[in-house]
DRENMINU-354266 format. One record per atom (N, C-alpha, C, O, CB): residue in three letters; x, y, z. Coordinates in steps of 0.001 Angstrom, whole numbers, plus 500000, padded with zeros to 6 digits. Glycine has a CB too. Layout:
residues N
alaXYZ...
end
This chain:
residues 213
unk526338470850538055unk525225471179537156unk525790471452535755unk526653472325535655unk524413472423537688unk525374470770534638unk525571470845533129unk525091472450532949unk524240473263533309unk524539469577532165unk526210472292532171unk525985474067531398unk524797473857530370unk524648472819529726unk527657474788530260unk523856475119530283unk522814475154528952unk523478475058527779unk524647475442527759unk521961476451528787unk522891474551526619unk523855474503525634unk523267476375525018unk522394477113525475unk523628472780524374unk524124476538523974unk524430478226524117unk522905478144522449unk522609477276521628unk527064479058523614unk522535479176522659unk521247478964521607unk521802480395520753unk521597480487519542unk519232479052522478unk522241481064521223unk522529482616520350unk523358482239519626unk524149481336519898unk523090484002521059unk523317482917518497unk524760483145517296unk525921483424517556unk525991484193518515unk524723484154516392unk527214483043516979unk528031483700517465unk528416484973517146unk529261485615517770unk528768483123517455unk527501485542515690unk527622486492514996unk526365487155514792unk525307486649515167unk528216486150513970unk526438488298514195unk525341488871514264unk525053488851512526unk525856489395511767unk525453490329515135unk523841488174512032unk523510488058510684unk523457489818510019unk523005490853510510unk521924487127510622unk524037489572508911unk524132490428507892unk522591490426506884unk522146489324506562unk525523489943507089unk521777491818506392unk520820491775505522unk521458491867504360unk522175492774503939unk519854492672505690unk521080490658503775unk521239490645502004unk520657492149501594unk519957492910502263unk520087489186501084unk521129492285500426unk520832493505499820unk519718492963498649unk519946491761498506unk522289494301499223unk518681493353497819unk518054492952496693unk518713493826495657unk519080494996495555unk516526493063496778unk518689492373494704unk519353492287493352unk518637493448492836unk517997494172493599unk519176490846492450unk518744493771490968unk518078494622490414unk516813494066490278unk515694494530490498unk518631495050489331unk517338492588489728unk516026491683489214unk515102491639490716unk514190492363491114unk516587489768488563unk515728490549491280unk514659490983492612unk513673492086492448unk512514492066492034unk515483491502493896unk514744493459493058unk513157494649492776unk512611494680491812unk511395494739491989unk513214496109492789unk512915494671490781unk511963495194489307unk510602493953489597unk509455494394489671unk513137494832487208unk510840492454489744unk510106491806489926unk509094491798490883unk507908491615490612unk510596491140489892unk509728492074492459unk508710492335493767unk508234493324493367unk507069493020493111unk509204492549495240unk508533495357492914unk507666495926492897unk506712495949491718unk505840496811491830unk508080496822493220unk506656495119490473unk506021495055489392unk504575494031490297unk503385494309490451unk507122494327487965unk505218493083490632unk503927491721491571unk503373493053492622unk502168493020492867unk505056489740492977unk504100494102493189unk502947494311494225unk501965495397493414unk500795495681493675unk503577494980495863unk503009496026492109unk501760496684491579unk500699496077490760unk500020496805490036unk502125497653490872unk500502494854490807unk499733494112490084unk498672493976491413unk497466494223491409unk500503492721489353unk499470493525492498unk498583493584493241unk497544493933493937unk496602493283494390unk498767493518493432unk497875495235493977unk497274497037494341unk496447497233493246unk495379497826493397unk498570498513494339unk496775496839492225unk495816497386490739unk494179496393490818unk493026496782490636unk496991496771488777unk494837494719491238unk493576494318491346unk492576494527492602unk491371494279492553unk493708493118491117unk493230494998493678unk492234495423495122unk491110496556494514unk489894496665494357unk493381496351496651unk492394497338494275unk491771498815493424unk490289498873492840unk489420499723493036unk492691499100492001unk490258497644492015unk489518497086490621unk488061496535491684unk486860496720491483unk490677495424489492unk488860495714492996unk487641495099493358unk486657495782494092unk485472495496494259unk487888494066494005unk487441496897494581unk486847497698495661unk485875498660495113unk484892499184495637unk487896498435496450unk486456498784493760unk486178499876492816unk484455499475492124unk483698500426491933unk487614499878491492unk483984498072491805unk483251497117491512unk481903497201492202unk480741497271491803unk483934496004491760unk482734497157493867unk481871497221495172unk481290498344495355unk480258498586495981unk482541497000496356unk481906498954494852unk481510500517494960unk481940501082496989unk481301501702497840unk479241500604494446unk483211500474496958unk484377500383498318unk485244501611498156unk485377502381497205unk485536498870498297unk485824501572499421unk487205502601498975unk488041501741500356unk487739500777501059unk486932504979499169unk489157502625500285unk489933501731501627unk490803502751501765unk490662503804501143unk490773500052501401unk491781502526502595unk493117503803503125unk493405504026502108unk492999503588501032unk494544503527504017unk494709505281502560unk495602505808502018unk495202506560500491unk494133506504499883unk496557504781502021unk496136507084500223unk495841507232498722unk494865506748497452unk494086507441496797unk496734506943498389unk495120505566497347unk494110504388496729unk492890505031497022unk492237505620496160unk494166502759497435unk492488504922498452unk491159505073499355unk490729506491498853unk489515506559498663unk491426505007501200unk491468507713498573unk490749508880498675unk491288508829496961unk491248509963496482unk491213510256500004unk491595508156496330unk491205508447494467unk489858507265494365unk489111507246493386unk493012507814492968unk489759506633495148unk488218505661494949unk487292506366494905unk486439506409494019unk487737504659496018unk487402507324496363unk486318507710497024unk486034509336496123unk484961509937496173unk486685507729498850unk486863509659495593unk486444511252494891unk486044510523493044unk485479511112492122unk488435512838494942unk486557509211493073unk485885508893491457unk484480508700491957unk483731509257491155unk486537507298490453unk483805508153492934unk482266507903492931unk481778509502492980unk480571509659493164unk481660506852494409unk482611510727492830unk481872511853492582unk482453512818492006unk482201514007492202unk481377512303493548unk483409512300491128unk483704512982489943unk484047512474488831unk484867511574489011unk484478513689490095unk483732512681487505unk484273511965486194unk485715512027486103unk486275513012485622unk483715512597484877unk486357510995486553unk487802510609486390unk488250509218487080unk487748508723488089unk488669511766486994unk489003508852486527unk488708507267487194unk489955507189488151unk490825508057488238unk488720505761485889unk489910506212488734unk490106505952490403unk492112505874489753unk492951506299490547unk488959503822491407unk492602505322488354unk493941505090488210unk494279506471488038unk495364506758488543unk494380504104487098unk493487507705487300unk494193508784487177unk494141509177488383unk495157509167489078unk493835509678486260unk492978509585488841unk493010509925490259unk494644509777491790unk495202510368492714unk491720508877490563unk494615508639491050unk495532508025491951unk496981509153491831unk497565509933492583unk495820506242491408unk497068508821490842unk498539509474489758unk498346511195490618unk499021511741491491unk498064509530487129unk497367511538490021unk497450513245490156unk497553513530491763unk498101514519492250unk495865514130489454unk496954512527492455unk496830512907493785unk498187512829494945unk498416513359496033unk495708512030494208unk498775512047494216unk500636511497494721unk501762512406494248unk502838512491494839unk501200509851493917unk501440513094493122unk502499513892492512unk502913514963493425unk504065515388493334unk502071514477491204unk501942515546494471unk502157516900495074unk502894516392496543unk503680517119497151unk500544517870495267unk502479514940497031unk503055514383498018unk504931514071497900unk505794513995498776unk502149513116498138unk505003513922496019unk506312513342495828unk507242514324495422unk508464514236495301unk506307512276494876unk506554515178495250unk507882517184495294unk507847517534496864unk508569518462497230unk506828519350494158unk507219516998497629unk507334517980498813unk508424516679499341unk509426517076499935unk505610518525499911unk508315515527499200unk509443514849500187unk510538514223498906unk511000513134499246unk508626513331501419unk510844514517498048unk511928514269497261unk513242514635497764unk514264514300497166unk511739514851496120unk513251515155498594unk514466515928499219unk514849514900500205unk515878514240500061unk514131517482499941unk514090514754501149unk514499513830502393unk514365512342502299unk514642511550503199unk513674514184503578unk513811511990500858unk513512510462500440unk514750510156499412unk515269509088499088unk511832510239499603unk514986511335499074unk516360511101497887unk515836510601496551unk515138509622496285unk517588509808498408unk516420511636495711unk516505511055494230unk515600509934493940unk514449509661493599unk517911510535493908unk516769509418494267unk516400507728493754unk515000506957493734unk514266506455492882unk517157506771494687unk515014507109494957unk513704506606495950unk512995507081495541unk512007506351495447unk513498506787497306unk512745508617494929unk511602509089494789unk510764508533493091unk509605508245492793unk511918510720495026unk512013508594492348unk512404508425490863unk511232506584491195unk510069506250490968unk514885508387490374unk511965506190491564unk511204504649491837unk510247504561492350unk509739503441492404unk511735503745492534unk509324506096493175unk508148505570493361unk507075506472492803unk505913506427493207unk507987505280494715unk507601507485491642unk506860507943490982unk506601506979489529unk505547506912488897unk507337509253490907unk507883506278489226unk507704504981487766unk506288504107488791unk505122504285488439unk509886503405487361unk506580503320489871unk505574502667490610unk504101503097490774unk503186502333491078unk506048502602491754unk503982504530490513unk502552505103490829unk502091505388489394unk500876505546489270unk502522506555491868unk502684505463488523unk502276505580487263unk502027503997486532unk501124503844485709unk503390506494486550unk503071502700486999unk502316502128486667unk501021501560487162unk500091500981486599unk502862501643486394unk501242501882488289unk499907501194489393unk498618501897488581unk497628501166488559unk499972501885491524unk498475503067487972unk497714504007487493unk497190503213486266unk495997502928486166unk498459505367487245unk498208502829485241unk498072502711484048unk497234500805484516unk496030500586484383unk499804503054483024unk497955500050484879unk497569498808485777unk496025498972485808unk495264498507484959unk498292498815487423unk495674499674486866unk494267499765487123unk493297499886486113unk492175499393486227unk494063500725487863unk493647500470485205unk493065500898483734unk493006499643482909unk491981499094482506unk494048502050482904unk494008499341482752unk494220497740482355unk493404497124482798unk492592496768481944unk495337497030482727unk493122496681484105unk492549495774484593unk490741495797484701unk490075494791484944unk493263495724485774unk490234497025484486unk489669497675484470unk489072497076483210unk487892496751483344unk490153498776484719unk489540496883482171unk489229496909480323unk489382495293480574unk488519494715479913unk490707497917478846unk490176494403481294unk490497492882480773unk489818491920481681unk489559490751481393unk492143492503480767unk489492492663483079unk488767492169484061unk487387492083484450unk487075492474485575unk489165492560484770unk486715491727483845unk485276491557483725unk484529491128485209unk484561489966485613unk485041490395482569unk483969492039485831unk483316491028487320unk481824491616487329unk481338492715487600unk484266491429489265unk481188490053486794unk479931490473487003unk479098490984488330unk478119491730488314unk479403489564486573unk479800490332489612unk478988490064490508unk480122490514491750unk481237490376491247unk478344488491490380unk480233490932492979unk480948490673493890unk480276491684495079unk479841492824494918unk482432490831493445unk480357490663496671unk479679491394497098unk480857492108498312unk482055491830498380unk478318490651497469unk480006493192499292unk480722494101499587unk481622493221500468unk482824493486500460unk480024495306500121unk481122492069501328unk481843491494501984unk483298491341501610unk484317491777502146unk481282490539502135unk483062490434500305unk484223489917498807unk485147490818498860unk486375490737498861unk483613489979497038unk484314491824498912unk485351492874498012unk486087493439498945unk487173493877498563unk484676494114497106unk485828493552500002unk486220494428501308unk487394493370502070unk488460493939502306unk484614494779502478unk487351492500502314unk488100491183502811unk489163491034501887unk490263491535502121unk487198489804502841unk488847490168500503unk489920490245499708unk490619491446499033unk491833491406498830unk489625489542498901unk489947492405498719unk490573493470498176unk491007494185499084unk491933494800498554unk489903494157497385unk490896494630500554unk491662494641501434unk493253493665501887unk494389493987502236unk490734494562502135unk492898493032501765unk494332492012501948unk495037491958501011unk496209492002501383unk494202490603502184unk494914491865499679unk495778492105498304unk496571493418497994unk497668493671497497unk494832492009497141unk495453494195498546unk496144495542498331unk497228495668499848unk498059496552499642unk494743496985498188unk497382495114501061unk497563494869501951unk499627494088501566unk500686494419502100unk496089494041502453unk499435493374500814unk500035492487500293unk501219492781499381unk502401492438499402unk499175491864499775unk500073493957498129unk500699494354497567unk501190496005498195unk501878496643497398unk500103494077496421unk500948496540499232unk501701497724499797unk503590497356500183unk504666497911499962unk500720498144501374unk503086496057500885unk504129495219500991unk504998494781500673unk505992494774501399unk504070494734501064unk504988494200499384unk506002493838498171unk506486495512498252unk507451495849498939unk505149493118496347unk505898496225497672unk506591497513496893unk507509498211498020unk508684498570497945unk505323498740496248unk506637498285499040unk507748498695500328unk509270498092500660unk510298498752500809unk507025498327501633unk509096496536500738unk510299496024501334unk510999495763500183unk511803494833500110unk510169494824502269unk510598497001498688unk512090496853497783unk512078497878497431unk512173497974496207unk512373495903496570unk511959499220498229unk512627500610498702unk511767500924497406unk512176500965496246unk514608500963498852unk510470501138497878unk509467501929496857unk508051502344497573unk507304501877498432unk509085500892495480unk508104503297496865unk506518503746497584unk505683504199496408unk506180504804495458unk506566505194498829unk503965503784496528unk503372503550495637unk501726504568495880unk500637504302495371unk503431501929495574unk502156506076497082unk501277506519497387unk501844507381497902unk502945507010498309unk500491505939497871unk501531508815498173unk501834509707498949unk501617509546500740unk502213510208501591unk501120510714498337unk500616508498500970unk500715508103502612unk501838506993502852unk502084506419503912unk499155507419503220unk502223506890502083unk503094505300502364unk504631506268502341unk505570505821502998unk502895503610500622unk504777507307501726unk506147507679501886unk505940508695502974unk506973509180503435unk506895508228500534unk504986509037503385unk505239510137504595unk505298508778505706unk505700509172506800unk503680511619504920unk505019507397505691unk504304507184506881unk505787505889507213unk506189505320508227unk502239506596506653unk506296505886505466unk507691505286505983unk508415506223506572unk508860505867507662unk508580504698504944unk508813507768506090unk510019508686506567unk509157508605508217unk509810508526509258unk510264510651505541unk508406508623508208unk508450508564509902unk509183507365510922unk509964507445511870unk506929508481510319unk508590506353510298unk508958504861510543unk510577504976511187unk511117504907512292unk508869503860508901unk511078505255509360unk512407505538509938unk513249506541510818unk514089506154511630unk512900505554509151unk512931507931510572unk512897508613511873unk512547508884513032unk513212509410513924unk512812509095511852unk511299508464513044unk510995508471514771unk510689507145515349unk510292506954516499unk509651509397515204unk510981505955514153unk510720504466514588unk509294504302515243unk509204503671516296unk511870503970515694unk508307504789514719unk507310504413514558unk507045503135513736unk507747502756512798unk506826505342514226unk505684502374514317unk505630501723513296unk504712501782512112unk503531502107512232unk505612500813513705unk505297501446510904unk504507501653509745unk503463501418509723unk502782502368509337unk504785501202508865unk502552499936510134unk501059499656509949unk500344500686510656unk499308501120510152unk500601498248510474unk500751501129511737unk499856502007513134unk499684503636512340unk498678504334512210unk501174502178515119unk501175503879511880unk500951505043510878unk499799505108509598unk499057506037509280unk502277505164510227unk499934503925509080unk498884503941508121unk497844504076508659unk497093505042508526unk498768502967507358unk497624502854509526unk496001502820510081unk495349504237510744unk494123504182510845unk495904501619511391unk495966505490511210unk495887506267511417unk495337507273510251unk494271507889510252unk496788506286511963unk496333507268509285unk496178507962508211unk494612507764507457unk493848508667507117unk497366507553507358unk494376505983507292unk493166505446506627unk492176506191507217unk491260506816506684unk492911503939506765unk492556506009508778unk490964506150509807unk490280508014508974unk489197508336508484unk491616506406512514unk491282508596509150unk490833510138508527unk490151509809506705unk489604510656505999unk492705511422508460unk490286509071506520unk489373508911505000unk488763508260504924unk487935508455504035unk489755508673503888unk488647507223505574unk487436506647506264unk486249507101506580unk485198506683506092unk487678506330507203unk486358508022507452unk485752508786508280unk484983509948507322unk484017510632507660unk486811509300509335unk485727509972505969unk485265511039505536unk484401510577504303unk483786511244503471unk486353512009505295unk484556509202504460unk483816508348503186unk482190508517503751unk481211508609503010unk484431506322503039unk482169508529505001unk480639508489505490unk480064509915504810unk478843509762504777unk480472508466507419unk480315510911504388unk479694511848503571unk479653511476502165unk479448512517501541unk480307513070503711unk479727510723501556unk479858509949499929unk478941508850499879unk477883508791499253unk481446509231499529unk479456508013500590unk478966506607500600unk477885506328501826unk478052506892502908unk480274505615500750unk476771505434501605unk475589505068502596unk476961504213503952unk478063503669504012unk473970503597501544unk475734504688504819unk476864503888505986unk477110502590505566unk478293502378505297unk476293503692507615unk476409501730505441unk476697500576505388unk478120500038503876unk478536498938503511unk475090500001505309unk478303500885503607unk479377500966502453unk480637501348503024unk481777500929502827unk479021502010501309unk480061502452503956unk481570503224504582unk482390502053505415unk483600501839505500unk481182504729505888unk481218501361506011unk481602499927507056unk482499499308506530unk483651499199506952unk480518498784507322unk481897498699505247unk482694497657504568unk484173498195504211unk485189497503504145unk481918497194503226unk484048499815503961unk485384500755503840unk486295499935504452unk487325499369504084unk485373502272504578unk485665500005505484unk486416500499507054unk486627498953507135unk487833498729507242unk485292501458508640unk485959497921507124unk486629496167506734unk487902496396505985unk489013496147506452unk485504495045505526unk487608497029504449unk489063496872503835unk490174497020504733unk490900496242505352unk489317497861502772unk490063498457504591unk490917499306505330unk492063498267506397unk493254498011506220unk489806500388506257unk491170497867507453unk491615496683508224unk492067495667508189unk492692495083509074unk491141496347508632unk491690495180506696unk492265494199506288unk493772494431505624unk494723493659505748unk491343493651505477unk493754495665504898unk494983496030504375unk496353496181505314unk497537495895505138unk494696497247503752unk495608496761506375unk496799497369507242unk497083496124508362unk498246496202508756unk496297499021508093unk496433495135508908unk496828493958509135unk497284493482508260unk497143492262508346unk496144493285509534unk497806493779507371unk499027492720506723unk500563493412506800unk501744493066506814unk498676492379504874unk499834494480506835unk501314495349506769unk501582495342508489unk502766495236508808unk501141497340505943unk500506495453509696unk501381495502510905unk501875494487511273unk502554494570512297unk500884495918511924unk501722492920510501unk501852492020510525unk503718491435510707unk504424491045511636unk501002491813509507unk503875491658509341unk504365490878508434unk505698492319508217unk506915492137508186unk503062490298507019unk504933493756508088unk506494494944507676unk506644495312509095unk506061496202509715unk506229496748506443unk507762494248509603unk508853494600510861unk509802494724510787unk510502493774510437unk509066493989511731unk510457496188511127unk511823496230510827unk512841495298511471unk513970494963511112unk512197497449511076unk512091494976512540unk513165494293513582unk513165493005513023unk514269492547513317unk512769494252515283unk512724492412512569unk512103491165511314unk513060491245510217unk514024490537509927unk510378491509510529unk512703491974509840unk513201491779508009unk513562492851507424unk512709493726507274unk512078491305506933unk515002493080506909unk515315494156506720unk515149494945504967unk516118494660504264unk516596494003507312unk514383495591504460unk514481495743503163unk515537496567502976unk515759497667503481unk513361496172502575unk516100496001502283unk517347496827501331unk517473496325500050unk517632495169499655unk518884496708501908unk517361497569499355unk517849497191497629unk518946498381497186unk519434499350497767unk516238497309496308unk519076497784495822unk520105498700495593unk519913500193494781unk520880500939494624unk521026497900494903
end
């Protein structure tokens, strides 16, 4: 009987590290990305997980808009884990949340949408922002106070990241139904789903390793 021919490596592949350029570029595209979900959801009169989701959902009931919102609401998340995220990391995802902030504002003033409906907005602005969580993650950045508690878990207790989020969303979700008519909270709750299927998708550690420098 012929031997199988051998299909494994003989080595075990090494993860490239990302350049400077690399990151500056992936996390600038995912905050572009996040800025326009933001914008669409924002339109719809939507909210979706995480962070993003609860500065949407407190601008439909208070005068301050959904980019400051964002900013003020991450700062208290990024002193309490600066310690166990390190310097660095943290330094890179407080520049990332400020521009995502300033972004939204931008887009906000240059982006004109007459029309979009909740479906639109909930589907695509779910998946973009989905997309763009993504980029910023797999080049050692975090762009929300749920995304860095829900990576330090990831990596310590090897959880996985999308299931953490989707967890996190479901609690603001849930709390959008006191703000928003049900049928709004629904479409929430579409984004939401749409966002975090991209991330349980596609951010596998066992997959793809992010490392930058």
């Amino acid at each position: 009987m012929s031997t199988p021919p051998q299909t494994d490596l003989p080595f075990e592949p090494q993860p490239q590290r990302h350049n400077a350029r690399e990151d500056v570029y992936g996390v600038t595209t995912g905050c572009m990305m996040l800025a326009l979900g933001v914008h669409l959801l924002h339109q719809a009169h939507l909210i979706t997980g995480g962070v993003a989701g609860l500065a949407l959902l407190l601008s439909y009931a208070l005068p301050a808009t959904p980019g400051t919102l964002f900013a003020v609401l991450n700062l208290p998340i990024f002193l309490i884990f600066w310690r166990s995220q390190g310097v660095f990391y943290t330094i890179r995802s407080v520049i990332a949340t400020l521009a995502i902030s300033g972004i939204i504002t931008l887009v906000a003033h240059e982006i004109v949408i007459t029309s979009v409906t909740p479906l639109a907005a909930a589907i695509i602005g779910g998946t973009v922002m989905g997309m763009g969580l993504l980029a910023v993650t797999r080049h050692g950045t975090a762009v929300g106070g749920s995304t860095m508690i829900a990576r330090w878990l990831s990596v310590k207790k090897g959880w996985n990241f999308g299931r953490l989020m989707m967890a996190g969303d479901a609690m603001i979700i849930g709390s959008s139904f006191l703000v928003l008519s049900p049928q709004r909270a629904l479409w929430s709750l579409l984004s939401a789903v749409c966002m975090n299927l991209m991330l349980m998708t596609w951010h596998r550690p066992d997959r793809y390793l992010a490392q930058s420098r």
